[in-house]
MARKOLGU-957940 format. One record per residue (C-alpha): x, y, z. Coordinates in steps of 0.1 Angstrom, whole numbers, plus 2048, in hexadecimal, padded with zeros to 3 digits. Layout:
+-----+-----+-----+
|  c1 |  c2 |  c3 |
+-----+-----+-----+
|   X |   Y |   Z |
...
+-----+-----+-----+
REM end
This chain:
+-----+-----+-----+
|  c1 |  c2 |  c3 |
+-----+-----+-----+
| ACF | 886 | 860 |
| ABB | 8A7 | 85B |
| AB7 | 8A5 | 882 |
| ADA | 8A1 | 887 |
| AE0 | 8BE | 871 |
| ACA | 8D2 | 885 |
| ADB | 8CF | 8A3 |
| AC4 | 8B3 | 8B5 |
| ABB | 891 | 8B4 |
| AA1 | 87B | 8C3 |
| AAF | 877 | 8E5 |
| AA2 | 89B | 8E8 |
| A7F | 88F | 8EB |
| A84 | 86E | 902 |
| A6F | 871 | 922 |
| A8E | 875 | 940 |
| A7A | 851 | 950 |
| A5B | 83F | 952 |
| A3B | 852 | 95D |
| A30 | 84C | 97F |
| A14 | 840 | 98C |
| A0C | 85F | 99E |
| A0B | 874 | 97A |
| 9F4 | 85B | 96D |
| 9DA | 85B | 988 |
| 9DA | 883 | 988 |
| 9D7 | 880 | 962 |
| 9B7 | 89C | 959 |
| 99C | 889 | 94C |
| 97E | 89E | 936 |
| 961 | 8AA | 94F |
| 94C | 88E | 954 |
| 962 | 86D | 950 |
| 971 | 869 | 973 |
| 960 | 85E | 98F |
| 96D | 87E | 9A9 |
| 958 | 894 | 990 |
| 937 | 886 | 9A5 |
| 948 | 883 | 9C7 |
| 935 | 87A | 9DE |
| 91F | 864 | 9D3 |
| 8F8 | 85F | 9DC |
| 8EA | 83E | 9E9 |
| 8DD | 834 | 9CB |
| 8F8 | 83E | 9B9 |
| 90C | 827 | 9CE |
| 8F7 | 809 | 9CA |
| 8F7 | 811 | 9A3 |
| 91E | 813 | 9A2 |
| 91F | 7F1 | 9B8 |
| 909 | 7E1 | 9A3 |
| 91D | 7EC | 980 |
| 93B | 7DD | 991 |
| 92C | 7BB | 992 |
| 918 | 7B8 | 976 |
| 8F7 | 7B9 | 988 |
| 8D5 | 7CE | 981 |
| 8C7 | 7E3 | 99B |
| 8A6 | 7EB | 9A2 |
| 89F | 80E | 9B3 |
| 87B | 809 | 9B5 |
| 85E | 7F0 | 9AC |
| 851 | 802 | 98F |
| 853 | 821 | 97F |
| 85A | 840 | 99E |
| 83F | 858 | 99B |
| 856 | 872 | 9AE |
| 87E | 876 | 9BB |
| 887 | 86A | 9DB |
| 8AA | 864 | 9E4 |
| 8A3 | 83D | 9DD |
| 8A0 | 843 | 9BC |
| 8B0 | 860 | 9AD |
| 8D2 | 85E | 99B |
| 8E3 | 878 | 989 |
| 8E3 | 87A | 961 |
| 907 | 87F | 961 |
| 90E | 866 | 978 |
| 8FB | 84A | 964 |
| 910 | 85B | 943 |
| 932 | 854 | 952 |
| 923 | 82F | 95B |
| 919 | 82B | 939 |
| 93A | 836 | 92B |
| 951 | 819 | 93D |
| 958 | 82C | 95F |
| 97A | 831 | 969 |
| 996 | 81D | 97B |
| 984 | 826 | 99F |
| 964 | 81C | 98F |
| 967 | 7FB | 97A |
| 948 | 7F0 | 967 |
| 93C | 7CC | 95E |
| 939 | 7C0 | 93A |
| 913 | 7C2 | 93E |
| 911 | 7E6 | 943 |
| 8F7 | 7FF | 954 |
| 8D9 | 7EB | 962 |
| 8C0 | 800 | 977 |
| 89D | 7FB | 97C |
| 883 | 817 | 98D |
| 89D | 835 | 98A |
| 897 | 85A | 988 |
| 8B2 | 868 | 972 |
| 8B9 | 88D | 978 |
| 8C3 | 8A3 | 961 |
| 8C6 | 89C | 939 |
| 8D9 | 87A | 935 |
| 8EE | 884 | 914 |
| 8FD | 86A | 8FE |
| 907 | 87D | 8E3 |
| 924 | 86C | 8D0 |
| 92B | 856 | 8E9 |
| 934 | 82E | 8E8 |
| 91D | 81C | 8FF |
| 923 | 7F6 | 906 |
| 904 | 7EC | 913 |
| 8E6 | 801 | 92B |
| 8C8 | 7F6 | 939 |
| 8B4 | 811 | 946 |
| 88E | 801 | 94B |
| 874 | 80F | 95D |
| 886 | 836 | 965 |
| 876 | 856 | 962 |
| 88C | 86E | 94C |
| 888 | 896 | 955 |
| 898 | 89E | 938 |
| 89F | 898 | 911 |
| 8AE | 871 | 909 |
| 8CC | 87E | 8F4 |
| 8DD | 867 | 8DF |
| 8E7 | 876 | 8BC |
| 901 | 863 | 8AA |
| 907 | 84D | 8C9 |
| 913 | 828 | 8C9 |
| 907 | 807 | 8DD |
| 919 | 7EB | 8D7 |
| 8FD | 7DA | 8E8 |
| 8D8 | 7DA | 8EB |
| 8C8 | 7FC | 8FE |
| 8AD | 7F4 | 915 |
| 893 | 80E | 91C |
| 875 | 7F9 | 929 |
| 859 | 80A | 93B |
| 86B | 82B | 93F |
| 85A | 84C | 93A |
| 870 | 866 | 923 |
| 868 | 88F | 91B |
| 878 | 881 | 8FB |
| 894 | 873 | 8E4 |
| 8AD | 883 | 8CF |
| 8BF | 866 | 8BF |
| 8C7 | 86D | 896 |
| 8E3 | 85A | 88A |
| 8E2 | 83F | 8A6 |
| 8F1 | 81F | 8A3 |
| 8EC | 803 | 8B6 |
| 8FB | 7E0 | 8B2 |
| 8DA | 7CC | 8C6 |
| 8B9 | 7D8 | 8CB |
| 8A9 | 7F6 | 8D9 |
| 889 | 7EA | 8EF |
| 86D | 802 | 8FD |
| 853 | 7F2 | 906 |
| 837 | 7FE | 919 |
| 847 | 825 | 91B |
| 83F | 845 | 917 |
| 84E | 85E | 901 |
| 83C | 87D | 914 |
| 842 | 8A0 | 904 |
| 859 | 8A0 | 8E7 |
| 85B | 881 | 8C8 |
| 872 | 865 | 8CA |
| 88C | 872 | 8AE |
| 89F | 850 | 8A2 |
| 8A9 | 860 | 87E |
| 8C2 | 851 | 867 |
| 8C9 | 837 | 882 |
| 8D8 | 814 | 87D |
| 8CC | 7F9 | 894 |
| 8D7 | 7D4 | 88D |
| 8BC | 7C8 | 8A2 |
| 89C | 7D4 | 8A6 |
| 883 | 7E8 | 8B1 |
| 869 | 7E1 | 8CD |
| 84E | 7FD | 8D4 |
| 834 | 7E9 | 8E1 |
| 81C | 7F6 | 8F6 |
| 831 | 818 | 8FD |
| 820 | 83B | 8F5 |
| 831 | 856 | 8DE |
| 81F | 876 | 8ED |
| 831 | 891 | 8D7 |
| 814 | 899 | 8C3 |
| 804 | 8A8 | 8E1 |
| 819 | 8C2 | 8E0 |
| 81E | 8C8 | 8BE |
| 839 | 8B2 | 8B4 |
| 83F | 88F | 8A1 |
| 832 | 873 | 8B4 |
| 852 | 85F | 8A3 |
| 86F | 864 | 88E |
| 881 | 846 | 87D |
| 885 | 852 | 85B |
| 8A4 | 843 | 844 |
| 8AA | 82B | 862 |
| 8B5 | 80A | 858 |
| 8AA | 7F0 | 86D |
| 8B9 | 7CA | 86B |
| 8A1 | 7BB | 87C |
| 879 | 7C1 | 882 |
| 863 | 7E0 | 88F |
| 84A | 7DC | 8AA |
| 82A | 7F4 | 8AF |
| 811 | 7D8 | 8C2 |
| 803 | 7D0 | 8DF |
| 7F2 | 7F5 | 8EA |
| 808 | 80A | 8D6 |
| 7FB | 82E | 8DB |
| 809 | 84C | 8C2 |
| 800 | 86F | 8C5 |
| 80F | 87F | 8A3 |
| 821 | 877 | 882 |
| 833 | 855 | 882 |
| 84A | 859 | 86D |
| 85A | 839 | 85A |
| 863 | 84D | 83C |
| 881 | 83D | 826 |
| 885 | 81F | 842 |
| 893 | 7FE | 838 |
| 888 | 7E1 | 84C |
| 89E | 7BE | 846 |
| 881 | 7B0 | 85C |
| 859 | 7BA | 861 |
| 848 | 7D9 | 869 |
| 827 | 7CE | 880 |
| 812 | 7E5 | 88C |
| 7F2 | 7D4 | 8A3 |
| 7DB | 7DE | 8BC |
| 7EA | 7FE | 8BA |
| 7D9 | 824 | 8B8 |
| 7E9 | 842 | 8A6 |
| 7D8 | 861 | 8AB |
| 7D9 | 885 | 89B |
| 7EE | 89D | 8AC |
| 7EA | 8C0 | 8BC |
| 7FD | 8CE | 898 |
| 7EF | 8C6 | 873 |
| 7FB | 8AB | 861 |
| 7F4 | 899 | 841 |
| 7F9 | 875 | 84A |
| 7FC | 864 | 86B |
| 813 | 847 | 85E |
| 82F | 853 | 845 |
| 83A | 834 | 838 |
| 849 | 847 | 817 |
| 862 | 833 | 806 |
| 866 | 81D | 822 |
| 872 | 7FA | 818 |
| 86B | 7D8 | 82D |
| 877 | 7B6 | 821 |
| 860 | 79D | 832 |
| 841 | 7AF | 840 |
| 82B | 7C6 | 846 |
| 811 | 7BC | 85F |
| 7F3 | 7D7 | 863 |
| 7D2 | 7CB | 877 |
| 7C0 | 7CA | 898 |
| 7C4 | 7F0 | 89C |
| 7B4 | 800 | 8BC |
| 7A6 | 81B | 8A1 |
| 7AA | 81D | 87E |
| 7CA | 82F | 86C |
| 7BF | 850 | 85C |
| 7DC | 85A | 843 |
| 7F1 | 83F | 83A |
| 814 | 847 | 820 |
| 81A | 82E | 80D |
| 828 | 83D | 7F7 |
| 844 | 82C | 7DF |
| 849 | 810 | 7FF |
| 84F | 7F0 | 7F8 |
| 848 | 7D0 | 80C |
| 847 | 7A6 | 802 |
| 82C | 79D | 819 |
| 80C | 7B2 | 820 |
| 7F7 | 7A4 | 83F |
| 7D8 | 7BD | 849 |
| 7B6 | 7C2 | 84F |
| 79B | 7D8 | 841 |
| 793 | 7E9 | 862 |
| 7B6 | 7F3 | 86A |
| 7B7 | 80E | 84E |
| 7A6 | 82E | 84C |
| 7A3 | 84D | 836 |
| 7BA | 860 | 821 |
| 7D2 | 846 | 818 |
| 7EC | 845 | 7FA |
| 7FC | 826 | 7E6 |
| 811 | 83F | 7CE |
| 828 | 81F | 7C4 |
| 821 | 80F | 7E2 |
| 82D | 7E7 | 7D6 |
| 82A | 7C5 | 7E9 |
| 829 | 7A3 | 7DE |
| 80F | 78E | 7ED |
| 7F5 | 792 | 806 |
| 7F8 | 779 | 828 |
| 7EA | 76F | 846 |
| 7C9 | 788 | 84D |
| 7CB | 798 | 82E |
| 7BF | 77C | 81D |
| 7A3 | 77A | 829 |
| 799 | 79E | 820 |
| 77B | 79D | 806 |
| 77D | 7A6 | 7E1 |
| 767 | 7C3 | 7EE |
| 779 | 7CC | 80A |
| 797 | 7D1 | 7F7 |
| 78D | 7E6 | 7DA |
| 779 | 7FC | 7F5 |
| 7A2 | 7FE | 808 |
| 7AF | 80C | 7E6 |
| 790 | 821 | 7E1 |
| 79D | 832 | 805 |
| 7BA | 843 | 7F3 |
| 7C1 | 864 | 7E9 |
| 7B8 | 872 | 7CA |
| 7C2 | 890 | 7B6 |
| 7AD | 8AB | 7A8 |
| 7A6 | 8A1 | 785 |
| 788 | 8A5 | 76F |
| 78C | 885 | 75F |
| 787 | 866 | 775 |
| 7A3 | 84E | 760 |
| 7B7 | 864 | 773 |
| 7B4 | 846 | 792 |
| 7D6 | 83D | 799 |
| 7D7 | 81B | 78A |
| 7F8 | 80D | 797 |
| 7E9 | 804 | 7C1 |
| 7C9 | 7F4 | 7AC |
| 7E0 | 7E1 | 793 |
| 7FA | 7D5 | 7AF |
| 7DC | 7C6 | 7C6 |
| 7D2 | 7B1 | 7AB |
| 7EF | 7A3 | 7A1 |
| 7F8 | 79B | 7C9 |
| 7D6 | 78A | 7CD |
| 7E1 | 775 | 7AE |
| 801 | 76C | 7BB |
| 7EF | 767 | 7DE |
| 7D7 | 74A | 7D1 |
| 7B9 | 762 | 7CF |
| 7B3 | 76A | 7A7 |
| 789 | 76B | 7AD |
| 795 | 788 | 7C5 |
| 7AE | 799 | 7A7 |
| 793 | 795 | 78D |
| 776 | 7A6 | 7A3 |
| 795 | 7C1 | 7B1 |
| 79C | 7C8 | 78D |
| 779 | 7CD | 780 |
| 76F | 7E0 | 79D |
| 78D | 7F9 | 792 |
| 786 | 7F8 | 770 |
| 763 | 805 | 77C |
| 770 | 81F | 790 |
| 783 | 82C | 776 |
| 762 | 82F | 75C |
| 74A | 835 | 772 |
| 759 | 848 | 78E |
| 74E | 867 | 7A2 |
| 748 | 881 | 792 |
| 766 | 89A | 794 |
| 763 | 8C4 | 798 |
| 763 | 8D9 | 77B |
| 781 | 8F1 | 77E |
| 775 | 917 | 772 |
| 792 | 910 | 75B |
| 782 | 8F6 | 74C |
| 763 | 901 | 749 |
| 765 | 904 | 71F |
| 76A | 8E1 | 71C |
| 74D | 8D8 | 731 |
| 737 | 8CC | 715 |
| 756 | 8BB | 70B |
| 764 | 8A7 | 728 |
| 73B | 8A4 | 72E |
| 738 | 88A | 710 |
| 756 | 881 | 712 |
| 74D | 870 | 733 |
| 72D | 862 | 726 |
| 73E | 84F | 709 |
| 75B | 844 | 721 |
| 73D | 838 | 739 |
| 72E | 829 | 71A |
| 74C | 814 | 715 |
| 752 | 80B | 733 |
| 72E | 7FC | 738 |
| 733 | 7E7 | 717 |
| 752 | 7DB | 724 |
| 746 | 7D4 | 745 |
| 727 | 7C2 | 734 |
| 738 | 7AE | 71C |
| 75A | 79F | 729 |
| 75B | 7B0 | 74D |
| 778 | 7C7 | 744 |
| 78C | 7AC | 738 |
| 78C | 79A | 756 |
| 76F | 783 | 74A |
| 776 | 77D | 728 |
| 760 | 761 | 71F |
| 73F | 776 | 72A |
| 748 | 784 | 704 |
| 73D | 760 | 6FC |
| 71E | 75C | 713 |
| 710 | 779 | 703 |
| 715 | 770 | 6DB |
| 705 | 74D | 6E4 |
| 6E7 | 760 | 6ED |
| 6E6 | 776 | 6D4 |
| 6E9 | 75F | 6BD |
| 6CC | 748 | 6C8 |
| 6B9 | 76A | 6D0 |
| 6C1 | 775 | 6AE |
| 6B4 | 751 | 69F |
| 691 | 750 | 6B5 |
| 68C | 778 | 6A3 |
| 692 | 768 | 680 |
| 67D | 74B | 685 |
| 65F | 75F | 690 |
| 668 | 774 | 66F |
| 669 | 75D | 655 |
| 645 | 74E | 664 |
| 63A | 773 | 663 |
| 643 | 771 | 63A |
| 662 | 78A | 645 |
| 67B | 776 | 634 |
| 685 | 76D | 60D |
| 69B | 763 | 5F6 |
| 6B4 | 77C | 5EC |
| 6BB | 76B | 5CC |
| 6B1 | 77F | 5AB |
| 6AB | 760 | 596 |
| 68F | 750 | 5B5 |
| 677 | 769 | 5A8 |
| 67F | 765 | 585 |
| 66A | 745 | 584 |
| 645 | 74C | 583 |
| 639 | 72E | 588 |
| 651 | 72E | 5AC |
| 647 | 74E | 5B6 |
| 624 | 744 | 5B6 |
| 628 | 728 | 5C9 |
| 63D | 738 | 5E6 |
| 630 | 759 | 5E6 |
| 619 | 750 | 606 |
| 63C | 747 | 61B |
| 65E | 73F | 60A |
| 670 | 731 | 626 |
| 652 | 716 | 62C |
| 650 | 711 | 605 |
| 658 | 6EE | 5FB |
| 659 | 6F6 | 5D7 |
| 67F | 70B | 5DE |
| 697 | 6F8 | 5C8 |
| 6AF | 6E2 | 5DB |
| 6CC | 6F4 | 5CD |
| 6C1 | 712 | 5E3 |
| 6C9 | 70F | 606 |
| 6AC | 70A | 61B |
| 6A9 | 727 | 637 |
| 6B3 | 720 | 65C |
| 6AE | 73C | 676 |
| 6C6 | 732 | 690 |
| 6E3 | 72F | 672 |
| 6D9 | 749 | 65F |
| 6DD | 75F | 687 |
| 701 | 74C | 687 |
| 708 | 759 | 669 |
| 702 | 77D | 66F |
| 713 | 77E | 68C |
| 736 | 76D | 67D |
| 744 | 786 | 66B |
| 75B | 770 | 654 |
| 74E | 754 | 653 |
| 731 | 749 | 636 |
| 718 | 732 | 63F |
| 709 | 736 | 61F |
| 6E7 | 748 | 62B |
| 6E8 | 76C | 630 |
| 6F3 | 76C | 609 |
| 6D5 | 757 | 602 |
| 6B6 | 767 | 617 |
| 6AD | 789 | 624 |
| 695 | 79D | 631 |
| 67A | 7B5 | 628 |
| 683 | 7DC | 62B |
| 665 | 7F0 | 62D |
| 66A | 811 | 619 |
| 66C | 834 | 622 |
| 656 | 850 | 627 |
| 651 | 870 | 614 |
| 653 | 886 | 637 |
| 66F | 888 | 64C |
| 65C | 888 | 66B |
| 648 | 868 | 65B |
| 666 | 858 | 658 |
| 676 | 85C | 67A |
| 657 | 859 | 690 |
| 638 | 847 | 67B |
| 649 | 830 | 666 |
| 653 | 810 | 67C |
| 64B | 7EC | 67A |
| 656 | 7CD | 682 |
| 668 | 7CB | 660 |
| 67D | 7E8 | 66E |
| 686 | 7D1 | 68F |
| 692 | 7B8 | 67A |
| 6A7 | 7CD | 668 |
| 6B4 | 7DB | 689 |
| 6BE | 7B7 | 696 |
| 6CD | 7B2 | 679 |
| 6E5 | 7CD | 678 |
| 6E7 | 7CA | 69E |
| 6F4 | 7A7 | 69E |
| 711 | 7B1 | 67D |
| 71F | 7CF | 696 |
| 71C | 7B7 | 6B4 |
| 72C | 79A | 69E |
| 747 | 7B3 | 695 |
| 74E | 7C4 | 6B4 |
| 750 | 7A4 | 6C6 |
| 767 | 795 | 6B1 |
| 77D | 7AF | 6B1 |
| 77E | 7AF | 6DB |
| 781 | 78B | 6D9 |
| 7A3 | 792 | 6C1 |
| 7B0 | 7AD | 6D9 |
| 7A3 | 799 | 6F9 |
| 7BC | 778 | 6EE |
| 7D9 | 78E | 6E4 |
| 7D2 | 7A3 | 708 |
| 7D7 | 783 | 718 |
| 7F4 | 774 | 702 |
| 806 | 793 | 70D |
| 801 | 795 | 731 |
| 809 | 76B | 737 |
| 82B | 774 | 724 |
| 82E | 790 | 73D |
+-----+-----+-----+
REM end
């Protein structure tokens, strides 16, 4: 109605007939998308479009062409308007772009474009591989081909991307923020960027569905960088090198935050890893081998669950020398170890079937963190030296008690080892005492009676005239009972032993005045602190452990 009121209607806008044919063919199509753009055609390019139209690969050469001949060369833009569905003069098969042994000219850009499936194996690229936020609702095959390099963030890709045995030549491999629902096969292909002082690889925040492949030869130049990656399959990386570029660079392997469900398979590496970042990854499954790591590593958060495969078999030793390979910070104090890597390796080997392994990797960090290396003085810090100086001493101090006596708490039970000797060590002192006539009755009323007194005045514990109400002295209890510190076994009340007195002189009484009264005395109060001390570990030891089984 508001038409009509304006004075037209839709008839206004009907087309006068049907379009013909003729408009339709001489539609204008964008640059690029119609086949009279690369008029005429070379031989090759021929064969390719022939091939495309049946379905069939083609191979150009035998291998990969050292050099361009007209065999082998195809145009860039050429293969681009393949790879985009042709036109109506040039149909393409449901299998795509398959060509073996090309030379493609030019730079070969996919930028934004839908790609149903390409096969490009064994080609030598002159320029850039550019693929930024491109689509292939298939797999992309890049087999053997040799590449200046690949621009590809924000890729997606609904199969897999395969490059083996390739070359990535000048620039990296950029694959950034990419979604593949395959995989990823690099095996035996080499990522030359860092030659030139560029990233070897780039897959950070890529989200793989399937499994990553660095085996079999794998050569890397530069930074790999798997930083923020999440893998729903396993990350292996075997018989593989990866080698400091031309540019610095604080880790060869950036595997920050990267997340892998099943696996992460490390071992049989050409040379070992320098600069591994582990940090704040997680993974289930950790299979590795000594060897394969090298310096400079860090397990900031780093988390896995069990150990498989080769990395059982990794010693005790071995293992606590692979943590000890981390990076440290600058710190005066050495508790300053990060605990966390230490702490999550024991628990995997526990979980793993391996708790001998946990218990020696858990003393062997409770060692480190007492008895350390020595860290630098800052100049800042140089009026708490005599501080952080004993301080350290009476940590070390600790630490060797607790290594001693219950092996850090790993051991616990050594606590009772070592009061079993010390109590019959204790008992073989006293005995040799109260032959020595180093032991009596503590008992006022004993000496009371004259007629006692003379009788056992030679040797009180061998007297047989001690009245039976007074228990007879036993070394071995009387040891017991100076070592429990609760419990009365009615003899430490009823004997003790002589004191020798003090001298007039100071220097007398620290240097001149010592006998074996004064030993005996010393084992004495030895064995009440050691009773005492051990009882309370033994307390805090079984409420430790309560604790960390209801954990």
């Amino acid at each position: 109605r508001r038409g009509l009121r304006r004075g037209w209607c839709w008839r206004a806008f009907k087309p006068k007939g049907p379009i013909s044919y003729s408009h339709q063919k001489h539609m204008k199509k964008a640059l690029g998308r119609s086949l009279d753009d690369f008029l005429p055609l070379r031989d090759a390019e021929n064969k390719l479009l022939q091939a495309c139209a049946s379905g069939t690969d083609l191979a150009l050469s035998h291998g990969r062409p050292e050099q361009k001949t007209p065999e082998n060369a195809l145009r860039a833009e050429f293969v681009r308007f393949l790879a985009l569905g042709g036109d109506e003069s040039a149909p393409i098969h449901e299998m795509g772009v398959q060509v073996e042994g090309a030379w493609i000219e030019g730079s070969l850009n996919l930028d934004h474009c839908t790609v149903s499936r390409i096969w490009l194996c064994k080609c030598h690229f002159e320029k850039t591989l550019e693929m930024r936020n491109a689509q292939f609702q298939g797999s992309l095959h890049l087999n053997g081909s040799s590449i200046p390099g690949v621009k590809g963030d924000g890729l997606i890709c609904h199969g897999s991307i395969f490059f083996r045995s390739g070359v990535i030549r000048d620039r990296a491999c950029e694959l950034r923020s990419s979604t593949i629902y395959g995989g990823l096969e690099f095996s035996g292909s080499s990522f030359l960027g860092g030659q030139k002082n560029d990233d070897a690889l780039g897959l950070d925040r890529a989200k793989i569905y399937g499994s990553i492949f660095f085996n079999k030869n794998f050569h890397a130049v530069g930074k790999v960088c798997l930083s923020g990656v999440v893998v729903d399959g396993s990350l292996q990386i075997s018989q593989a090198s990866i080698e400091c570029g031309s540019g610095p660079s604080e880790y060869l392997l950036d595997l920050k935050g990267a997340s892998i469900a099943v696996a992460l398979l490390f071992r049989d590496m050409i040379l070992p890893v320098n600069g591994v970042n582990l940090e704040g990854a997680t993974v289930k499954y950790l299979v590795d081998e000594y060897l394969a790591w090298g310096d400079g590593l860090n397990f900031g958060s780093f988390y896995f669950e069990f150990f498989q495969g080769v990395g059982l078999r990794v010693s005790a030793s071995e293992r606590s020398s692979w943590l000890r390979k981390q990076k440290q910070s600058e710190s005066l104090d050495v508790s300053h170890v990060n605990a966390q890597p230490w702490m999550n390796v024991v628990n995997a080997l526990a979980r793993s079937g391996l708790p001998e392994h946990a218990v020696q990797v858990g003393m062997d960090f409770e060692s480190l963190k007492y008895f350390g290396e020595k860290k630098i003085v800052r100049p800042e810090e140089s009026k708490n030296k005599f501080r952080g100086v004993f301080g350290r001493i009476f940590k070390r101090f600790l630490g060797l008690l607790s290594c001693v006596l219950i092996g850090y708490g790993y051991k616990p039970w050594r606590l009772l080892g070592w009061f079993v000797f010390f109590w019959f060590a204790g008992g073989s002192f006293y005995w040799y005492a109260a032959l020595e006539k180093n032991i009596l009755p503590s008992a006022p009323l004993v000496y009371l009676n004259n007629e006692l007194s003379e009788e056992c005045k030679a040797n009180w514990v061998l007297c047989e005239s001690m009245p039976g109400s007074h228990s007879a002295f036993s070394p071995f209890v009387y040891s017991l009972d100076v070592l429990l510190p609760v419990v009365d076994l009615d003899q430490e009340k009823n004997w003790t032993m002589k004191t020798p007195g003090m001298k007039e002189k100071f220097l007398d009484e620290i240097f001149i005045n010592w006998s074996f009264e004064h030993l005996l005395r010393f084992m004495y109060w030895f064995q009440v602190i050691f009773g005492w001390g051990s009882g309370l570990i033994f307390v805090a030891m079984i409420t430790g452990l309560l604790k960390r089984q209801e954990r």
